[in-house]
MARLUM-776748 format. One record per residue (C-alpha): residue in one letter; x negated, y, z negated. Coordinates in steps of 0.001 Angstrom, whole numbers, plus 500000, padded with zeros to 6 digits. Layout:
BEGIN
+---+--------+--------+--------+
: r :      x :      y :      z :
+---+--------+--------+--------+
: A :      X :      Y :      Z :
...
+---+--------+--------+--------+
***
This chain:
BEGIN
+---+--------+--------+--------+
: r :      x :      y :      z :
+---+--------+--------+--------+
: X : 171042 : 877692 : 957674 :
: X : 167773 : 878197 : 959578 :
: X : 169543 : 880462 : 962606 :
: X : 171806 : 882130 : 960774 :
: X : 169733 : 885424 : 960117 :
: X : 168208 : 885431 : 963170 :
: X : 171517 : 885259 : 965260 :
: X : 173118 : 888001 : 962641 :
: X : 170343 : 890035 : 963910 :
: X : 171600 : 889852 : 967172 :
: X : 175058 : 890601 : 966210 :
: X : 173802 : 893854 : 964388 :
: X : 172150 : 894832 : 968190 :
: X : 175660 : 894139 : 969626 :
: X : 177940 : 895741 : 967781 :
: X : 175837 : 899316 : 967725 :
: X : 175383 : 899071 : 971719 :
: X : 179246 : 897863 : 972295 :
: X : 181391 : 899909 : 974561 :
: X : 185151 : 899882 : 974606 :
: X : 186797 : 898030 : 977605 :
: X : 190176 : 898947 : 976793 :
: X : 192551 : 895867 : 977121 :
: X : 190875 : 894515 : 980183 :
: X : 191829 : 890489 : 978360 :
: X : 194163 : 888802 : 980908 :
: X : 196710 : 886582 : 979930 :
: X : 194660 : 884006 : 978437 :
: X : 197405 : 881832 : 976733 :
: X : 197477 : 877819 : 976174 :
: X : 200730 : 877237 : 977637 :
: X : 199676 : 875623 : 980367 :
: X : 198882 : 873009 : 978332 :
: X : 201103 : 870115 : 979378 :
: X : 202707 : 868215 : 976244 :
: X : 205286 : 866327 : 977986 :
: X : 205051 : 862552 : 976918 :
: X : 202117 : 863584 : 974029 :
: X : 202113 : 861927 : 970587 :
: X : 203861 : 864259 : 968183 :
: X : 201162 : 865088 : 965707 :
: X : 201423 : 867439 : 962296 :
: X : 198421 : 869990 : 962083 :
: X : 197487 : 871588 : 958658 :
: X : 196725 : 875435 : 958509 :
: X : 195576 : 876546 : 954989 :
: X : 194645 : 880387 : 954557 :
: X : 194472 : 882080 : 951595 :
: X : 197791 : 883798 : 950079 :
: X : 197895 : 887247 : 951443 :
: X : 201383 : 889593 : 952447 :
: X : 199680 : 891649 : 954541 :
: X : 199778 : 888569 : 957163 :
: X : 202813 : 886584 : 956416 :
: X : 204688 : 887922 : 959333 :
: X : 201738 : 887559 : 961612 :
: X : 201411 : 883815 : 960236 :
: X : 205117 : 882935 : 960783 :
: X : 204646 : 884309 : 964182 :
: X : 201363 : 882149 : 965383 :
: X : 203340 : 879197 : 964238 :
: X : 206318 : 879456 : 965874 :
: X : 204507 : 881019 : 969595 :
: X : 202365 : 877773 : 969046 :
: X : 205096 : 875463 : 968380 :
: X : 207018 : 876800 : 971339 :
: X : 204146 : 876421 : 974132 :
: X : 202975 : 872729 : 972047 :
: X : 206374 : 871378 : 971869 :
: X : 204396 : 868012 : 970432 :
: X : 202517 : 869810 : 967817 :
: X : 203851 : 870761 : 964559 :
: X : 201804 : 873193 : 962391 :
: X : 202089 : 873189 : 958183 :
: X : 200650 : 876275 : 956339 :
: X : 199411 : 875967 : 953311 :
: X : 199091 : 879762 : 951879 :
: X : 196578 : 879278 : 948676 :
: X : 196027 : 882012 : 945833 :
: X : 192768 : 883486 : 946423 :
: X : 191513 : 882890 : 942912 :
: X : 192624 : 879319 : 943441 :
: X : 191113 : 878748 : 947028 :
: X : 187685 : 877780 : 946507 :
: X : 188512 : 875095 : 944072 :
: X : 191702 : 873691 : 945967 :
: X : 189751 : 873384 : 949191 :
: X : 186770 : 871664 : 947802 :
: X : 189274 : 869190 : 945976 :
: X : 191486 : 868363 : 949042 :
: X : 187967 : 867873 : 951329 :
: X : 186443 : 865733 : 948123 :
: X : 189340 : 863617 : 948301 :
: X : 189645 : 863159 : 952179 :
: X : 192336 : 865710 : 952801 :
: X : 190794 : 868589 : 953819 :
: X : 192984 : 870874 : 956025 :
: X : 192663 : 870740 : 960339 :
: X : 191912 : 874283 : 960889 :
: X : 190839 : 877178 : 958108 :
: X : 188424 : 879924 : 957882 :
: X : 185828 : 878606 : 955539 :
: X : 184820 : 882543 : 954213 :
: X : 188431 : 883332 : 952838 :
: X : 187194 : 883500 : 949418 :
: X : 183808 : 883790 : 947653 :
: X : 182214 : 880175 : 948277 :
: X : 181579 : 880910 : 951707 :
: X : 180541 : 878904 : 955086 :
: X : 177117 : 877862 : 953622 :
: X : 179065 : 875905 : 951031 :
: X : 181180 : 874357 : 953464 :
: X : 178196 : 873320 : 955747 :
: X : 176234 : 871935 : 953200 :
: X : 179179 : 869253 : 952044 :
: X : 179255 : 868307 : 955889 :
: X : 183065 : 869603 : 955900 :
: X : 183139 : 871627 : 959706 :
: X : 183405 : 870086 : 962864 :
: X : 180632 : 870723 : 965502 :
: X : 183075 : 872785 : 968123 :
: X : 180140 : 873009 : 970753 :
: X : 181600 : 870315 : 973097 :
: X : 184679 : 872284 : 973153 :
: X : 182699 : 875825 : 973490 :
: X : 180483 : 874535 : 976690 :
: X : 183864 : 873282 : 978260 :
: X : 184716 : 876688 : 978271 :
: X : 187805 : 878563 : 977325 :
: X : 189541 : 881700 : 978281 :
: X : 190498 : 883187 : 975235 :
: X : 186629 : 883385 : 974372 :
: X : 185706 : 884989 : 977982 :
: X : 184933 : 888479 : 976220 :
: X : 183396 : 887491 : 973507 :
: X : 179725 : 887955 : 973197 :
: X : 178461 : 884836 : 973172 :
: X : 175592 : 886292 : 970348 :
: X : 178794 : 886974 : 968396 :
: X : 179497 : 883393 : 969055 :
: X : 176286 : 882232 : 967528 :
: X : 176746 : 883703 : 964140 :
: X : 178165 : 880033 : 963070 :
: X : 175669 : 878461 : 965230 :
: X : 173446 : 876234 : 963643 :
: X : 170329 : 874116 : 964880 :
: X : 172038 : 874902 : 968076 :
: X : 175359 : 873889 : 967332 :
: X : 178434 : 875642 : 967116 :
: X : 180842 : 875555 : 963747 :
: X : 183190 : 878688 : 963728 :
: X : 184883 : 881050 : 966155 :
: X : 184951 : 884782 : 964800 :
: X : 188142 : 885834 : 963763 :
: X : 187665 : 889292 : 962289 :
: X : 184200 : 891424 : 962386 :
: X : 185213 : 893228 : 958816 :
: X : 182702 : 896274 : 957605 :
: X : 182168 : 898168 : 954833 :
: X : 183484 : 901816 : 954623 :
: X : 183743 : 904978 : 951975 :
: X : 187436 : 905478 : 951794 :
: X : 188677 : 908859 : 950796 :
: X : 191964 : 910223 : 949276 :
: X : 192567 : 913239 : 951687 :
: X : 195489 : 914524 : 949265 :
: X : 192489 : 914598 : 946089 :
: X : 189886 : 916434 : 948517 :
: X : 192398 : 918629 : 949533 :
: X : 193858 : 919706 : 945997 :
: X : 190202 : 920405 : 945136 :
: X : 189289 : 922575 : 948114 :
: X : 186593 : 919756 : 948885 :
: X : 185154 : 919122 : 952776 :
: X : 186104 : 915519 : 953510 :
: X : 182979 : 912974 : 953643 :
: X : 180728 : 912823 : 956476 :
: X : 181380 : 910144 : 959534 :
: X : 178028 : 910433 : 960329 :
: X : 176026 : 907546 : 958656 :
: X : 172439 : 909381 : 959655 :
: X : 173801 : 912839 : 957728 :
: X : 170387 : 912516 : 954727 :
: X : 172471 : 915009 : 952990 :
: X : 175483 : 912774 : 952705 :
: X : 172911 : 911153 : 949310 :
: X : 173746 : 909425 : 946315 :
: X : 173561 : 912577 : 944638 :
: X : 175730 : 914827 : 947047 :
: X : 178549 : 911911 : 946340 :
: X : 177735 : 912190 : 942524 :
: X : 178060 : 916100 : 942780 :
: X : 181228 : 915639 : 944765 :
: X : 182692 : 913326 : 942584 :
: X : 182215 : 915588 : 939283 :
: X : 184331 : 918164 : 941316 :
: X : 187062 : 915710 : 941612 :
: X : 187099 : 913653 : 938251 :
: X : 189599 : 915058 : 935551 :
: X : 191456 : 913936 : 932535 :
: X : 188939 : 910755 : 932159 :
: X : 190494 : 909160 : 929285 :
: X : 194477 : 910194 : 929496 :
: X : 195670 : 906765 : 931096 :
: X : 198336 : 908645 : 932729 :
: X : 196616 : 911975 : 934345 :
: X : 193101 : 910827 : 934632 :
: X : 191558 : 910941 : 938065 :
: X : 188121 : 909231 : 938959 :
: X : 186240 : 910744 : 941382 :
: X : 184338 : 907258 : 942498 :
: X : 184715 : 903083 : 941937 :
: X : 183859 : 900732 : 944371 :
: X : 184605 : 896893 : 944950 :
: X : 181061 : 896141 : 945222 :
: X : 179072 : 893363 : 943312 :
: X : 176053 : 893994 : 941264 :
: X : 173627 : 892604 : 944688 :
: X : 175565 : 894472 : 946909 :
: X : 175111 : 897392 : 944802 :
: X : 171521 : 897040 : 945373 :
: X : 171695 : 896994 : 948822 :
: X : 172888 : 900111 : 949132 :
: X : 169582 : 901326 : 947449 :
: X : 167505 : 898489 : 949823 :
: X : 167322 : 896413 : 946842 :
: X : 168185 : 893002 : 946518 :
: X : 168456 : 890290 : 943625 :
: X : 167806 : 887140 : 945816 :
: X : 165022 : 886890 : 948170 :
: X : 164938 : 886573 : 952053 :
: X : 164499 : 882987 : 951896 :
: X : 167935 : 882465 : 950167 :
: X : 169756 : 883928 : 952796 :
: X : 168446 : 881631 : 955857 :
: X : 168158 : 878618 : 954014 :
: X : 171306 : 878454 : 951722 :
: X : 169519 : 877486 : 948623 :
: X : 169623 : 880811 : 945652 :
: X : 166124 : 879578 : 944546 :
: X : 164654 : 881944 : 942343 :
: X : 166201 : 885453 : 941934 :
: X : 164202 : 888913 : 942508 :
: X : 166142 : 890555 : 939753 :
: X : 163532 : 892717 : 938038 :
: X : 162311 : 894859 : 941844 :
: X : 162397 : 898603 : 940922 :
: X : 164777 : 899659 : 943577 :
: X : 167257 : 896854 : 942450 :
: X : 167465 : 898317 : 938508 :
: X : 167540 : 901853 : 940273 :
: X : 170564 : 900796 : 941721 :
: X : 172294 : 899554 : 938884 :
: X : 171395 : 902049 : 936399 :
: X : 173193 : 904768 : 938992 :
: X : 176157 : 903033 : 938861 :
: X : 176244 : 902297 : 935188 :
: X : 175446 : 906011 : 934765 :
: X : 178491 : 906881 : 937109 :
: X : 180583 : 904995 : 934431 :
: X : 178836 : 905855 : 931066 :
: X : 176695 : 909103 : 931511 :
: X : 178851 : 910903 : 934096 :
: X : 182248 : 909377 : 933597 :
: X : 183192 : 909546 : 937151 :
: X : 183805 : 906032 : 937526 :
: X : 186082 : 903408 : 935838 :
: X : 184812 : 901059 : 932980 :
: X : 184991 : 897139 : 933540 :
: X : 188362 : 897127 : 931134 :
: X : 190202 : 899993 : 933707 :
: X : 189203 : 898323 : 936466 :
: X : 190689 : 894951 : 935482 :
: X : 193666 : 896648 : 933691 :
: X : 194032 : 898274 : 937308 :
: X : 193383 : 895442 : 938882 :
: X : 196612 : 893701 : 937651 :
: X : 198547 : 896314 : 939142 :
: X : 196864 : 895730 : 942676 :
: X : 194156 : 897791 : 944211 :
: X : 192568 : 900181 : 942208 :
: X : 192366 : 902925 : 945673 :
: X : 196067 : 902488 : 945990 :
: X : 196957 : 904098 : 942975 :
: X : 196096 : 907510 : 943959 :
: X : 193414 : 907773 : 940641 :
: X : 190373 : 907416 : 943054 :
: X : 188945 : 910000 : 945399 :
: X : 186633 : 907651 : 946889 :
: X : 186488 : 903937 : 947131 :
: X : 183668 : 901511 : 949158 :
: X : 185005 : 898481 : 950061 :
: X : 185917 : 896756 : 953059 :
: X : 187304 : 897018 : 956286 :
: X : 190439 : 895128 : 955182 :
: X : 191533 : 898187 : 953337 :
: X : 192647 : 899743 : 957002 :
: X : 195349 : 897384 : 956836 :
: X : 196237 : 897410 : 952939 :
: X : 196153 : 900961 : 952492 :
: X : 199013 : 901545 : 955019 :
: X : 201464 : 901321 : 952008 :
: X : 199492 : 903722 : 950213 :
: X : 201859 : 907060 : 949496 :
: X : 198762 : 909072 : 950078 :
: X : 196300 : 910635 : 953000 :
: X : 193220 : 908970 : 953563 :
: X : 190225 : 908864 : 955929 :
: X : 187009 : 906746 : 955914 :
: X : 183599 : 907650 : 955970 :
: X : 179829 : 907051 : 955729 :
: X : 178189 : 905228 : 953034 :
: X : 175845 : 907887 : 951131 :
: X : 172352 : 907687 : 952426 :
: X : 169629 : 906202 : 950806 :
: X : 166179 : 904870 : 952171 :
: X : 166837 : 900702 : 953243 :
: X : 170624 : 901523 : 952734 :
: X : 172355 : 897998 : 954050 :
: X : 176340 : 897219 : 953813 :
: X : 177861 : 894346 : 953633 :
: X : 179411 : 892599 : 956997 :
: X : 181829 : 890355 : 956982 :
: X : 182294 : 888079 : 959887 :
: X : 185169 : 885264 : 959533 :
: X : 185382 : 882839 : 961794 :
: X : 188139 : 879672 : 961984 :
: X : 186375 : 876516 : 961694 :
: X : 188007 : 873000 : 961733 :
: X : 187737 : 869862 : 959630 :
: X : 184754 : 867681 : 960287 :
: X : 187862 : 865030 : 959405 :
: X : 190717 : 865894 : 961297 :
: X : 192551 : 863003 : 962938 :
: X : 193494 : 865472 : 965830 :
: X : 190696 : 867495 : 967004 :
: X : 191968 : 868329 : 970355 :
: X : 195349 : 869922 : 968934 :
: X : 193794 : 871880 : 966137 :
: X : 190784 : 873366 : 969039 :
: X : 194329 : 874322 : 970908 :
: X : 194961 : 875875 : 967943 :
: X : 191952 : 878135 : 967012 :
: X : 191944 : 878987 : 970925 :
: X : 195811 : 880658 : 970070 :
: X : 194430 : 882212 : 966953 :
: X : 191755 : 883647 : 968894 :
: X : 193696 : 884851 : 971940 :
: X : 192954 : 888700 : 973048 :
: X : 195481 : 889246 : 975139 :
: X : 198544 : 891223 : 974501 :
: X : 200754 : 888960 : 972237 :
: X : 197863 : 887039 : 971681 :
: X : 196378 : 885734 : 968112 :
: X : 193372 : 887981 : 968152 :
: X : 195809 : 890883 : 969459 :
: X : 198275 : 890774 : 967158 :
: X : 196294 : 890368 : 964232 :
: X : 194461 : 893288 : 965394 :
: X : 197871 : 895096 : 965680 :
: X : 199980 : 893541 : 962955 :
: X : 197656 : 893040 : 960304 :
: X : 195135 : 895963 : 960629 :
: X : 191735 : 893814 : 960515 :
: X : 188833 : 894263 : 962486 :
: X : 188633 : 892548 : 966192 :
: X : 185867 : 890500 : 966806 :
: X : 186504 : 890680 : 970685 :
: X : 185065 : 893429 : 972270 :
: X : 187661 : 894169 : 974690 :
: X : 189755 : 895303 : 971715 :
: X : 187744 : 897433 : 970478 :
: X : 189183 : 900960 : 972002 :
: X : 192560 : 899635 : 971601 :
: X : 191677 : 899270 : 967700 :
: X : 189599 : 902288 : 967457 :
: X : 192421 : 904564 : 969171 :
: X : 195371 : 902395 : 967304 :
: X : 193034 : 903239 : 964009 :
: X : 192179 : 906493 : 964651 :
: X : 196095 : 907472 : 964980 :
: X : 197007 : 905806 : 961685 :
: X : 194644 : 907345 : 959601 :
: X : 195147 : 910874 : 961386 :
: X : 191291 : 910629 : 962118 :
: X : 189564 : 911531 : 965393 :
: X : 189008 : 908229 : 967126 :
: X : 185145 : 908744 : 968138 :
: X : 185295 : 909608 : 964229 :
: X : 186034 : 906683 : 963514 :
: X : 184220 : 904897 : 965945 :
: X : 181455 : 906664 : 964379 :
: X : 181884 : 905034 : 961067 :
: X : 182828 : 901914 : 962512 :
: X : 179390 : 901915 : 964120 :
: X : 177347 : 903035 : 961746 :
: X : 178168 : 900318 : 959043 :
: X : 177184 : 898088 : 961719 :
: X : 173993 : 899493 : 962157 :
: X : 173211 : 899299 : 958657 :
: X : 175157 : 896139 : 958018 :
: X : 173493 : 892735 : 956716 :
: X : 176154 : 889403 : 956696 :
: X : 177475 : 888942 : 953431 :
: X : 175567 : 887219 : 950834 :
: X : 178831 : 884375 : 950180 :
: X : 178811 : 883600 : 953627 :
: X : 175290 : 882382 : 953523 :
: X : 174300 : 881483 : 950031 :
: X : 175743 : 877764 : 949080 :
: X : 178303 : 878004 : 946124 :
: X : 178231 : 881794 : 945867 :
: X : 181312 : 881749 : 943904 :
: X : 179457 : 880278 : 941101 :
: X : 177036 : 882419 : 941426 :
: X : 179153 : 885671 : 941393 :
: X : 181630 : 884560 : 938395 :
: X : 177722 : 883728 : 936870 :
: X : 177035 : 887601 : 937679 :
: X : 180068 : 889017 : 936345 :
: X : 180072 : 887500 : 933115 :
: X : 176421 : 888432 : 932670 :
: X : 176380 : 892231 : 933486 :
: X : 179930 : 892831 : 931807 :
: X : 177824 : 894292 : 928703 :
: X : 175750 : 896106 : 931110 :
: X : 179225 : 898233 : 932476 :
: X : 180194 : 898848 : 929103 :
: X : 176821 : 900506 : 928041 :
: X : 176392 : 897688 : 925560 :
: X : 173031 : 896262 : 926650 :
: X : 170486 : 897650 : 928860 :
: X : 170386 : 897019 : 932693 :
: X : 167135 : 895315 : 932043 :
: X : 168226 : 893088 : 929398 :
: X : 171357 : 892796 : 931746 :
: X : 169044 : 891180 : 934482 :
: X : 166999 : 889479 : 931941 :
: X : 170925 : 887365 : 930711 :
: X : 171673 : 887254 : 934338 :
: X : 168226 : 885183 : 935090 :
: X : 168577 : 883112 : 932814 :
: X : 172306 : 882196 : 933272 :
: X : 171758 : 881855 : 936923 :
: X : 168640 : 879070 : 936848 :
: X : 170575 : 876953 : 934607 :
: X : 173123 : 876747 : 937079 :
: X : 173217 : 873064 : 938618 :
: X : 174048 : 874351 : 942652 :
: X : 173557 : 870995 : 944075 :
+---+--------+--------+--------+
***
């Protein structure tokens, strides 16, 4: 994992000096790929279970199918609380999937490196392919590693403050800043603000909380420019020991265990996962504002509800989480050549294209630049924002972004389930954050990551 913070860095310088190029992607398909006389051959597609894409799935199947009459593609659509441990289990046992994307859950590409699972696409990469002709090749090198190549971004996912306009509006409230370098857009403005818009905390049926978030206890940190691992986990893979005790990182905490306990402005850990069961906890119109990630622009379409995204709330060595996915294939698979045929569709920017339409269809991030100002304007009019607004915010997480922690920290999945169970007396008020972090060290170096 040497590169990998060293080429992020170069994404972050990307991404905040990006200008749009409108749809300037040509028609950049793989039909001209002739199949006549080719052995028919069965590829195997898994992604994690989502509804959001279903249509868009369907649709990338049956394109490919029709242009690669010899090549039959199987999805396999896994329960995200089930992915991790399927896909370990079919790799272990020699039937790992041809093409996935190896950060669909928490485990994370580091994980999948380290058992040897991804192919090395850098033959293919150097022979050159359309469909990756506007792609920067820095973005490129985000799943490069010791010069080779492993992944081809898929989605370039941030981190945003979602808003409920209908709750700011009913309140007489100004809607949050876009401007990520407002100082007066703090932790305690969004405290203040979120007092204003809290009621009812307690009446399951009329309460209204003015603030939750889908962060995890190290991202939480981050936002304060703390941190419980240190540098060295995140370049080599390995968790090592953990920096749980810094200052800034119990600062952190205790402001969001205050939000819950103190201030009541903020769900408990029981709402949340009672809340939880009924889907996300934004869509149910009881949160004002929400930080999560960028695949909320696409979710939050159902929502029966205005909303608008905004900055983060300042704080000195603020960071967000990024969230780059690329599509990687199987260090095993008997057909190569068809499933690189296949990540090239997925990753098509042209109109009708993979990248395109999943842009279009499914509401995620592009990670090809010439989409951006299609997505920014096609984003801007769904939300009823401003475009440069929300190019603005778009921008700005990037700026202050960081890749996230289970894409480059091996078996991060055990290590979050490991954090969760620790802190859950910590939420609840029950135990101090200190003796929190004191459980949490302990649980986490008798962990056996290897």
């Amino acid at each position: 994992m040497k590169n990998v913070m060293a080429t992020l860095a170069s994404v972050l310088l990307l991404f905040s000096v990006a200008t749009a190029c409108g749809n300037s992607a040509k028609s950049t398909n793989t039909d001209n790929v002739s199949d006549k006389g080719k052995e028919k051959v069965e590829l195997v597609w898994v992604m994690a279970a989502d509804p959001d894409k279903k249509a868009w799935q369907d649709a990338m199947i049956s394109t490919f199918e029709d242009s690669h009459p010899n090549i039959k593609v199987r999805l396999e659509n896994i329960p995200y609380d089930q992915f991790d441990q399927k896909l370990t289990t079919l790799i272990a046992s020699g039937k790992a999937p041809d093409v996935w994307n190896p950060n669909q859950a928490d485990s994370g590409f580091a994980t999948y490196m380290k058992m040897g699972a991804l192919k090395d696409l850098t033959p293919y990469v150097e022979k050159g392919a359309p469909e990756l002709a506007t792609m920067d090749p820095n973005l490129l090198d985000v799943y490069k590693i010791n010069g080779k190549n492993y992944g081809v971004p898929l989605v370039s996912n941030a981190t945003y403050l979602y808003y409920n306009k209908d709750l700011f509006d009913q309140a007489g409230l100004p809607y949050p800043t876009t401007d990520w370098d407002d100082k007066s857009w703090n932790f305690d403005t969004m405290l203040e603000t979120a007092q204003k818009l809290s009621h009812d905390v307690g009446d399951a049926r009329k309460q209204v909380f003015g603030f939750s978030s889908a962060l995890s206890a190290n991202s939480m940190t981050w936002l304060f420019g703390g941190d419980l691992f240190k540098p060295e986990a995140y370049t080599t893979g390995v968790m090592g020991e953990p920096d749980l005790m810094n200052p800034t990182n119990i600062e952190a905490l205790q402001f969001n265990v205050d939000l819950i306990n103190k201030y009541k402005v903020a769900p408990n850990a029981e709402t949340v996962a009672a809340s939880a069961q009924l889907g996300d906890p934004f869509l149910t119109g009881k949160v004002a504002m929400y930080i999560s990630g960028g695949w909320g622009l696409g979710s939050y379409k159902q929502a029966d509800f205005k909303w608008g995204v905004a900055a983060v709330p300042y704080h000195e060595g603020r960071k967000v989480t990024l969230y780059v996915d690329p599509w990687s294939i199987s260090a095993t698979s008997k057909h190569p050549d068809e499933a690189w045929e296949f990540v090239r569709h997925l990753a098509n920017p042209a109109e009708g294209g993979g990248a395109y339409r999943y842009m279009n269809e499914v509401g995620r991030t592009p990670a090809d630049a010439s989409l951006f100002k299609l997505w920014y304007d096609k984003m801007g009019g769904e939300i009823g924002m401003d475009p440069e607004a929300f190019r603005q915010v778009h921008e700005g997480s990037i700026k202050y972004g960081r890749e996230a922690e289970n894409h480059l920290i091996v078996k991060y999945n055990t290590i979050l389930d490991t954090m969760n169970q620790s802190l859950w007396s910590v939420w609840d008020g029950k135990k101090s954050v200190e003796d929190g972090l004191n459980v949490l060290k302990g649980n986490l170096l008798s962990l056996n990551l290897d």
